[in-house]
C-alpha positions in Angstrom: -5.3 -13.9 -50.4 -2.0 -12.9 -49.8 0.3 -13.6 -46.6 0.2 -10.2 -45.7 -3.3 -9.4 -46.9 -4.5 -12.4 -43.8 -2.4 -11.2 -41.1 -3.5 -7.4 -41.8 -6.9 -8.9 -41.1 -5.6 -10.6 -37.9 -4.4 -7.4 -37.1 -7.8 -5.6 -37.5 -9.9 -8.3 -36.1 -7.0 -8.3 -33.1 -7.5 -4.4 -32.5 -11.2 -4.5 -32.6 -11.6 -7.4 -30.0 -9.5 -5.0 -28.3 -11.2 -2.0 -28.3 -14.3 -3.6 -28.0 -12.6 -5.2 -24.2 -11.8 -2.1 -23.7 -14.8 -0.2 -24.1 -16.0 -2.7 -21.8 -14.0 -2.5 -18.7 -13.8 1.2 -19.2 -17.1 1.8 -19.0 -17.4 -0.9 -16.4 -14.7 0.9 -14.1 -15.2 4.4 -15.0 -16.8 5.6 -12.4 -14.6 4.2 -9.5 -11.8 5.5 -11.4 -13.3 9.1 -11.6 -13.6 8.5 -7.5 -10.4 7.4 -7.5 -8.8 10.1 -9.3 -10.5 12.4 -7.2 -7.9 11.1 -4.0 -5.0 11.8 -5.9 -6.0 15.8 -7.9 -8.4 18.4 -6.4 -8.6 20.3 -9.6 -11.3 18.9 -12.2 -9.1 19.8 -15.2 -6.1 17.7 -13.5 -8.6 14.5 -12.6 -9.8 14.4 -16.2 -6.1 14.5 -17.3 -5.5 11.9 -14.5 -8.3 9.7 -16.2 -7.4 10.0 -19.5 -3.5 9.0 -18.7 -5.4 5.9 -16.9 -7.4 4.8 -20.1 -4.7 5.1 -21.9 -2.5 3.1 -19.6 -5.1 0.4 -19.6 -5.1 0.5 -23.3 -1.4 -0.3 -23.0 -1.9 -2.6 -21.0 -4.3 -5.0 -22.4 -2.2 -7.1 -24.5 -0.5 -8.3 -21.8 -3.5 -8.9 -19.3 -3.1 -13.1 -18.7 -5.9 -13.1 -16.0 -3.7 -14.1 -13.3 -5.4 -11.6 -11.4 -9.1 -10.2 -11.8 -9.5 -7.4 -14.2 -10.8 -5.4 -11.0 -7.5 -5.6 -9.4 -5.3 -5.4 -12.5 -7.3 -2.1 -13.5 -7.1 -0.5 -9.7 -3.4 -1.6 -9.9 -2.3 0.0 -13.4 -4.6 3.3 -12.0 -2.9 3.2 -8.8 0.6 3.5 -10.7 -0.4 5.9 -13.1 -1.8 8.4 -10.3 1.2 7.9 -7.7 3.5 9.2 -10.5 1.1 12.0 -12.0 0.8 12.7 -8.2 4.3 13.6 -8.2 4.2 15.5 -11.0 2.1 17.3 -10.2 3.5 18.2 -6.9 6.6 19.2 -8.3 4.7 21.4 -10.7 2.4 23.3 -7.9 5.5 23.9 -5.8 6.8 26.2 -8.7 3.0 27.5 -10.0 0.2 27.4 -6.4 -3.1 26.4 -7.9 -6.0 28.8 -7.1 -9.5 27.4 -5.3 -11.8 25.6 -7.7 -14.9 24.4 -6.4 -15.6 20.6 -5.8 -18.0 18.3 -8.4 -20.7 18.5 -6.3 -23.0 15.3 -6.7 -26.5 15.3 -8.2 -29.7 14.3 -6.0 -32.9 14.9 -4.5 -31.9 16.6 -1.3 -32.8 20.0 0.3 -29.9 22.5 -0.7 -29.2 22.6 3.2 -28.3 18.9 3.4 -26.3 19.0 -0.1 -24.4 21.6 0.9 -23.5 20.0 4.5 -22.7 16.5 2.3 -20.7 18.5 -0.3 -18.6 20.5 2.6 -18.1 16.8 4.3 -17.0 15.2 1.2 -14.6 18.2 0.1 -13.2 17.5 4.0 -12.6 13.8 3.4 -11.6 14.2 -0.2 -8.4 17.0 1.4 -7.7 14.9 4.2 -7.3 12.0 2.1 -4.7 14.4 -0.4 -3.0 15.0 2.3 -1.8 11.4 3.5 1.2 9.5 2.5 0.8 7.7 -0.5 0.9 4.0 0.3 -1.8 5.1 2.8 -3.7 7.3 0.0 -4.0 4.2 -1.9 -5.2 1.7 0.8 -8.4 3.7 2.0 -9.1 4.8 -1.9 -9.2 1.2 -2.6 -10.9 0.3 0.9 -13.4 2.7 0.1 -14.6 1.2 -3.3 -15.1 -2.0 -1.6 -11.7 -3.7 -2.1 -11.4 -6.7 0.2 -8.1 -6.6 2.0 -7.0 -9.6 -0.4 -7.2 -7.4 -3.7 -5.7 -5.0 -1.8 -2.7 -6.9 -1.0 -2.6 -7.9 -4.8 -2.7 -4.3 -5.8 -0.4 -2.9 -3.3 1.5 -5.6 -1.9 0.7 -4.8 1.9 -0.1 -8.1 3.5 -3.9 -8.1 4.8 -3.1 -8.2 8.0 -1.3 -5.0 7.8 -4.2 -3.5 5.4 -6.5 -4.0 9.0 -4.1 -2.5 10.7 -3.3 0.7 8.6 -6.8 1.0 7.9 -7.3 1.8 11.5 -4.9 4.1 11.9 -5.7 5.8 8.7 -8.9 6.4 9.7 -7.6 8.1 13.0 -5.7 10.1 11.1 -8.5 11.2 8.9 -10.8 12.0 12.0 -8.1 14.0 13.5 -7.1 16.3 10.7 -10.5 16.4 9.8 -11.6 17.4 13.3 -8.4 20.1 13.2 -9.7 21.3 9.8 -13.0 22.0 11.5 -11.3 23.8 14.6 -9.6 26.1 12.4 -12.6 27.4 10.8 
């Protein structure tokens, strides 16, 4: 075999180890990132974009994962990124075109169409009230609610854990009040 015949094969056997770890944590991970995207675009066709720019980020990525850090927080971290700036984006691009009303993904189950539709309005309030708050907060409670501990937090985000407590608390405040002023309104 030739020199360049063996590293070709390297290079395939490299890029299918790779795929196959990626298949892996993106099926692993793809539902928390489909809630997570959810916190950062309301419309559906936006979150799929949203998820695609993350797989492809991870993708990217994977080379260069050392496993100083779990793949749970290097994942949440690279997703985190990749929605902050599409959040942007995307801001800048609805202050020139409004988006019109889509209806939320409303989640399968075996509840009475009363209590699904109470659950689906609820969700739809916390989902907006969640949009609505500062970024660095945005991120904290997304990753708070999928059961980050305030350590992998602070490794994703950089916010000590002390200070994760603390704006979690508020955060939540926030959320009942503008929740609570949503309601009023209607």
């Amino acid at each position: 075999m030739t020199t360049k015949r063996i590293e070709a094969d390297r290079m395939d056997t490299g890029e299918a180890a790779r795929g196959d770890r990626f298949s892996r944590l993106f099926e692993s991970y793809q539902a928390a990132l489909r809630r997570l995207v959810g916190a950062y675009a309301s419309n559906p066709a936006d979150r799929e974009d949203l998820l695609q720019e993350i797989a492809v980020g991870i993708w990217q990525s994977l080379p260069g994962f050392r496993g100083d850090s779990s793949e749970r927080t290097w994942i949440y971290r690279i997703a985190h990124n990749i929605a902050i700036r599409s959040s942007l984006r995307n801001r800048v691009r609805n202050a020139r075109e409004p988006l019109l009303a889509t209806p939320f993904d409303a989640a399968s189950g075996g509840v009475s169409a009363e209590d699904a539709l109470v659950d689906d309005e609820r969700r739809r309030a916390l989902m907006s009230a969640i949009r609505n708050l500062p970024v660095l907060d945005r991120q904290v409670v997304t990753l708070h609610l999928e059961g980050l501990s305030a350590a992998e937090i602070e490794a994703i985000t950089g916010v000590s854990q002390g200070a994760v407590a603390t704006r979690l608390t508020r955060i939540r405040q926030k959320l009942a009040e503008q929740i609570q002023a949503e309601g009023a309104d209607r």
